[in-house]
N, C-alpha and C positions, 0 to 999 in steps of 0.2 A: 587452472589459471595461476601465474606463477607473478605475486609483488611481491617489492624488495626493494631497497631504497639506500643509498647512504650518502643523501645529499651534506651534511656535512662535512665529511672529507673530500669527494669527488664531484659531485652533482651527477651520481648516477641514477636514473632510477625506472624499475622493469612492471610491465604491468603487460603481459602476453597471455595468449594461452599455447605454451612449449610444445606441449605433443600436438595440439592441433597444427598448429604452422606446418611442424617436419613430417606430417603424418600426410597432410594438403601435398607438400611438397614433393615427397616421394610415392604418393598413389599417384599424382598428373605424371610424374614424368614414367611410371611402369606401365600406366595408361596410354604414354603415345602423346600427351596434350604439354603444351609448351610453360614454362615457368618463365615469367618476367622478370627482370630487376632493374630499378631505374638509379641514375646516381644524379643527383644533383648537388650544387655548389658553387663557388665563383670559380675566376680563373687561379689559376697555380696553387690547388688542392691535390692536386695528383688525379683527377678522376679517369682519364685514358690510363694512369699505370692499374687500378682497383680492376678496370674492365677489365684489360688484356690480363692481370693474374687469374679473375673471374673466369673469363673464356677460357685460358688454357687452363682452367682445373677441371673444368665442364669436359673438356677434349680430352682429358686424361682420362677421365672416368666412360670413356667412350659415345658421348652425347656428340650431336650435331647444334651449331651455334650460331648466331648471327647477332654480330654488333654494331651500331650504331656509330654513325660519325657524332664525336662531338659538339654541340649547338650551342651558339648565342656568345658571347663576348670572352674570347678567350686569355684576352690579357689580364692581369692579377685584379680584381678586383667585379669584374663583369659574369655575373650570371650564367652558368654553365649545366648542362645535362649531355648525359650519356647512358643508353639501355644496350642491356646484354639480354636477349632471348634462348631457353637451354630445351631443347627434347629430341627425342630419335629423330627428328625430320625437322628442320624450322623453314619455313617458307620467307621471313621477313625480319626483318629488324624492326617493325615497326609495333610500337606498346601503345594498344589504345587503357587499358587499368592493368595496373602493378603489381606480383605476387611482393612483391618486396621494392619498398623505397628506404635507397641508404642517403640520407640528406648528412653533407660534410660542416655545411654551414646550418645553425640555426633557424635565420629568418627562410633561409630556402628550404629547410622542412615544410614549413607550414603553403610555400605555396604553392611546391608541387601535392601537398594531399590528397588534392582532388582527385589525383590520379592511382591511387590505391583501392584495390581490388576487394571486394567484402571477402573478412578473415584475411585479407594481407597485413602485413609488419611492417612497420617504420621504424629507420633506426636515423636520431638524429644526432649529431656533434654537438652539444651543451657546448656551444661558442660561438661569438657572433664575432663578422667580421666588418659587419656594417655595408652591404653590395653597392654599389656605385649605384643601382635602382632607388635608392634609398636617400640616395642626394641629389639625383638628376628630377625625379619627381615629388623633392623634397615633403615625402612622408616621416614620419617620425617610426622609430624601430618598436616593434609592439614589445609588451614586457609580461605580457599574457598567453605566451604561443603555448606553453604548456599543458595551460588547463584549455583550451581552444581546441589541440589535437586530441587533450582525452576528452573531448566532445564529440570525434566523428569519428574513431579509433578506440576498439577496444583492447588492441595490441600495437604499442607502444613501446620505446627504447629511447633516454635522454640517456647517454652517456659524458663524460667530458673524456676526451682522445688525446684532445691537445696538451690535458696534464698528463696524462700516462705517460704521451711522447716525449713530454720534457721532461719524466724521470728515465727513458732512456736515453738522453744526452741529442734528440733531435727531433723539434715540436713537427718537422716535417712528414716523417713517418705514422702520425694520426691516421692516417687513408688506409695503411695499411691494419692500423689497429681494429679499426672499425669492419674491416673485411675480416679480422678474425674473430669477431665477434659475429657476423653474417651467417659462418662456415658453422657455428653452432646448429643451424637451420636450412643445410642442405646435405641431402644427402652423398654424401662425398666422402671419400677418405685421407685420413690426414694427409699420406705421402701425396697425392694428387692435390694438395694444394703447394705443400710445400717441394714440388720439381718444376709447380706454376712458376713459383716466387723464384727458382732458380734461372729457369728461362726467360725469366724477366725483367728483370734487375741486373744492373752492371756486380760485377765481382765485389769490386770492393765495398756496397752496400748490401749485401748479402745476407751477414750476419747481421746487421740494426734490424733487415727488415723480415727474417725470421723470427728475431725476439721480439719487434712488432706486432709480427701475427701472432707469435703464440702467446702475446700479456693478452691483445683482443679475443682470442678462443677462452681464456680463462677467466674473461671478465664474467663468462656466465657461465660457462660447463665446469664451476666449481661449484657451483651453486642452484645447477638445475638439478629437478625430481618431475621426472616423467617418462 
């Protein structure tokens, strides 16, 4: 089990168990059996660009894939999810529990959890954007999601993305940060994510969202022992 913390500068903070996740995730898929990942979030997080770099790094590495249309209010502010399923053969797009939930907004961590897998990881964005859910059925924004998820989760991931992103000069590339922090816990090879990123991104964002991925791979595989 690997914690670590440095909520004072970032609000990051890791509470996994490392080799079990990648260890889960590379016997299912040598096994033949499919690996889930869910994204949830609002609208204009990027969560179709995270899929489609996800899928083609899957295809790279010669996996069969099946993604998921996007769901639920796609305009900025409206509640959003999208699943990517990876193994020799996928039959469906359809995730009934999660090997992996990458939540981009905060309060949407907590309410997709349910849908995480015993021994899956969540990885959430330490950011809230306040979802239009939140004022339409005017609830108030809980201030306790943290200690909540380490109640049903023993593998866990608060990062904050949106500052990273804004010391690369664009809060927008967070999506991708968080994917490179994901890529820690698949077995995958670096170049197969980063010819993803190429194929997927316009030219001239290319290079933000390279250094994107690689500050998110290094927010933990500097730091992992497993």
């Amino acid at each position: 089990m690997v914690k670590f913390d440095n909520n004072s500068n970032n609000n990051n903070k890791f509470n996994i168990d490392a080799g079990g996740i990648l260890n889960k995730c590379r016997c299912s898929l040598k096994n033949g059996d499919t690996v889930s990942i869910l994204f949830a979030g609002v609208g204009g997080q990027g969560i179709i660009l995270v899929s489609t770099v996800l899928a083609q790094a899957a295809i790279n590495e010669g996996f069969d894939v099946k993604v998921s249309e996007v769901h639920g209010m796609s305009q900025r502010g409206g509640s959003v999810e999208g699943s990517v399923r990876i193994g020799s053969k996928v039959f469906s797009p359809t995730i009934n529990k999660s090997d992996f939930i990458i939540a981009l907004e905060k309060l949407e961590g907590l309410r997709y959890i349910r849908k995480l897998g015993s021994g899956g990881l969540i990885i959430i964005n330490n950011y809230e954007i306040y979802p239009s859910s939140v004022f339409i059925k005017g609830i108030s924004y809980p201030d306790d999601i943290e200690e909540r998820v380490s109640k049903i989760t023993r593998n866990y991931i608060f990062v904050n993305a949106v500052k990273a992103a804004a010391n690369l000069g664009e809060i927008r590339s967070s999506n991708i940060i968080i994917l490179g922090l994901l890529s820690n816990f698949l077995p995958f090879e670096t170049d197969c994510w980063l010819e993803a990123i190429k194929k997927s991104v316009p030219i001239k964002a290319l290079n933000l969202n390279m250094e994107a991925f690689r500050t998110g791979r290094n927010m933990f595989c500097k730091k992992k022992n497993f």
